[in-house]
Structures are given as structure tokens and as C-alpha cells.
matplotlib code that plots the C-alpha trace (Angstrom):
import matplotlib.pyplot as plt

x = [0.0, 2.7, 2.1, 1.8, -0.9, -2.6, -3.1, -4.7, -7.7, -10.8, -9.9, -10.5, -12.8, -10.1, -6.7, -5.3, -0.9, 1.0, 4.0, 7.3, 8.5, 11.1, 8.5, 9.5, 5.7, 6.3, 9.5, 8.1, 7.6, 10.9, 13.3, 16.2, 14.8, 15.3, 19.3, 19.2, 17.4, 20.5, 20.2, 20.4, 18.1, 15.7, 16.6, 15.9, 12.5, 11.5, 12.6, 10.5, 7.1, 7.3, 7.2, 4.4, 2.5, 3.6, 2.4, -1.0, -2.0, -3.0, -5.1, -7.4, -10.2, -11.6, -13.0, -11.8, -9.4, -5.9, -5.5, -1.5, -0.6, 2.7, 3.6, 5.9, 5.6, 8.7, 7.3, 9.6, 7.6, 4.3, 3.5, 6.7, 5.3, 2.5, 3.5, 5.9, 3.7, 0.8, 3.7, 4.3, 1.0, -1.2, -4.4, -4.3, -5.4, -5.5, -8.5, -7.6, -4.5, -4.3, -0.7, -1.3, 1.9, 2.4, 1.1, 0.4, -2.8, -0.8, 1.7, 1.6, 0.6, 0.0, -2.9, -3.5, -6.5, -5.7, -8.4, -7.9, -9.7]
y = [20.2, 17.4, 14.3, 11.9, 14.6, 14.5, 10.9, 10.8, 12.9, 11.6, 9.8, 11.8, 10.7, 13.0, 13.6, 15.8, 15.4, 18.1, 16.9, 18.7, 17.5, 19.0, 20.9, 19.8, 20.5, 24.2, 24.4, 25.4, 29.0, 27.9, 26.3, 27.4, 24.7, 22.0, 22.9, 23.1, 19.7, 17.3, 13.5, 14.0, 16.6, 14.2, 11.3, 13.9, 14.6, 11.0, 10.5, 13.3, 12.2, 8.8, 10.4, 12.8, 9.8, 7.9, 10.5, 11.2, 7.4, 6.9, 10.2, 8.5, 6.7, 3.3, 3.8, 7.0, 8.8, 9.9, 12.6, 12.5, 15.5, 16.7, 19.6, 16.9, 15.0, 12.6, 9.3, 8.0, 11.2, 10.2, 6.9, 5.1, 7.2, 5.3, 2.2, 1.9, 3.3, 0.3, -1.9, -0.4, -0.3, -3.1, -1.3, 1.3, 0.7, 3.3, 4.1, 6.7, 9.0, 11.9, 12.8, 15.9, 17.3, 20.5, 22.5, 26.2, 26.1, 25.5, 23.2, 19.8, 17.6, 14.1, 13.6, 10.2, 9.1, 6.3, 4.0, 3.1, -0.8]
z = [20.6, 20.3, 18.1, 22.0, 22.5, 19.5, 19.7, 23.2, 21.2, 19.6, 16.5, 13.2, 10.0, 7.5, 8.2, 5.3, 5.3, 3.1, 3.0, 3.0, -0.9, -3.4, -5.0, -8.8, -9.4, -9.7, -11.3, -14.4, -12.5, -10.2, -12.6, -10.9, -8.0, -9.7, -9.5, -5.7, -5.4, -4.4, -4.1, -0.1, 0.0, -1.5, 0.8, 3.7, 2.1, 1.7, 5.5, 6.3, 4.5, 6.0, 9.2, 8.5, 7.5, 10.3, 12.8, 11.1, 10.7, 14.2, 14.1, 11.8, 13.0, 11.5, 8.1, 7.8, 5.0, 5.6, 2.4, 1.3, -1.3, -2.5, -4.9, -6.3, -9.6, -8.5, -7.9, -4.9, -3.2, -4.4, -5.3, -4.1, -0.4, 0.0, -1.2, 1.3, 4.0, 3.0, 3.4, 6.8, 7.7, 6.4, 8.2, 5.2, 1.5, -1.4, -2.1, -5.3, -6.6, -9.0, -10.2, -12.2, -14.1, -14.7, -18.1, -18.7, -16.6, -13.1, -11.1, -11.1, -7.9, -6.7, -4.1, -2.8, -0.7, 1.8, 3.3, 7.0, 7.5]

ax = plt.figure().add_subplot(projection="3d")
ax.plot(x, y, z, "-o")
ax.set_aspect("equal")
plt.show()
């Protein structure tokens, strides 16, 4: 189904988004990632979130949750994200974020829960 098609459906109550990121959670398994990460590849990420976002906002219905995650602990793909989408989109509030960072127990993570008014 194409994004125009989704958005002739039924409106959700959850709408979970993992977004396409650099990853730089896992590069304490990966660390030869964090080499290949270039300052454009970045910029193309960030592009690419804020239209995942973008597409999944209007699948939410009123009241309900639109569930960002990222395998990322860079904040211009976590925190800085949703910023700018609430700025976007004045509908949307956060409701709560985790940024997790990585130890010897697992990868790190950011999860943010957004609040559609």
C-alpha cells in the first residue's frame, strides 16, 4: 500500500515509526560503523526520518500515539527529530522519551512517544 492509500484508511490509535538512523547504538558490536558514517550520510538520514514521521502522522487518529525509535544515540536523530517535527506539526506533543546508551547488557536506543491533540 502506498502512503495516499494508507491515509484513505481508518485512522490508527498506535502508529510505531523505526526509523532508518546511523545506527551508532550498536557500534560497540559494529565499531567499524561508526567510520562509514559521513556527515552527508547523516543529513540523508535526518531527511529520511522527517519523512517517515511526516508520512505516519496523518495515520494517527485523535488521541492516539505515534511511537518514534531509533537504534541511534545521536541527538539530531532522536531528540532534535521530534523537536522539529512538533515544530512542524503543532497537533503533536511528547508525551515521554527514553534514550538508552549502550553498556555491556545491549545497544543503546532512543524511543519517543508522541501525543496527537
Amino acid at each position: 500500500m502506498t502512503t495516499d492509500q494508507l491515509q484513505q484508511q481508518p485512522k490508527f490509535d498506535a502508529v510505531f515509526c523505526d526509523a532508518p538512523c546511523s545506527g551508532s547504538g550498536t557500534w560497540r558490536r559494529t565499531p567499524d560503523a561508526k567510520w562509514r558514517l559521513t556527515e552527508d550520510r547523516l543529513d540523508q538520514l535526518i531527511r529520511s526520518q522527517a519523512t517517515v514521521l511526516d508520512a505516519a502522522a496523518p495515520l494517527v487518529a485523535a488521541g492516539g500515539v505515534l511511537i518514534y525509535a531509533t537504534c541511534s544515540v545521536l541527538t539530531h536523530e532522536n531528540q532534535d527529530a521530534v523537536d522539529r517535527f512538533c515544530t512542524r506539526s503543532p497537533e503533536w506533543g511528547i508525551r515521554r522519551n527514553t534514550q538508552r546508551l549502550p553498556d555491556a547488557d545491549g545497544d543503546g536506543f532512543f524511543t519517543c512517544v508522541l501525543l496527537k491533540r
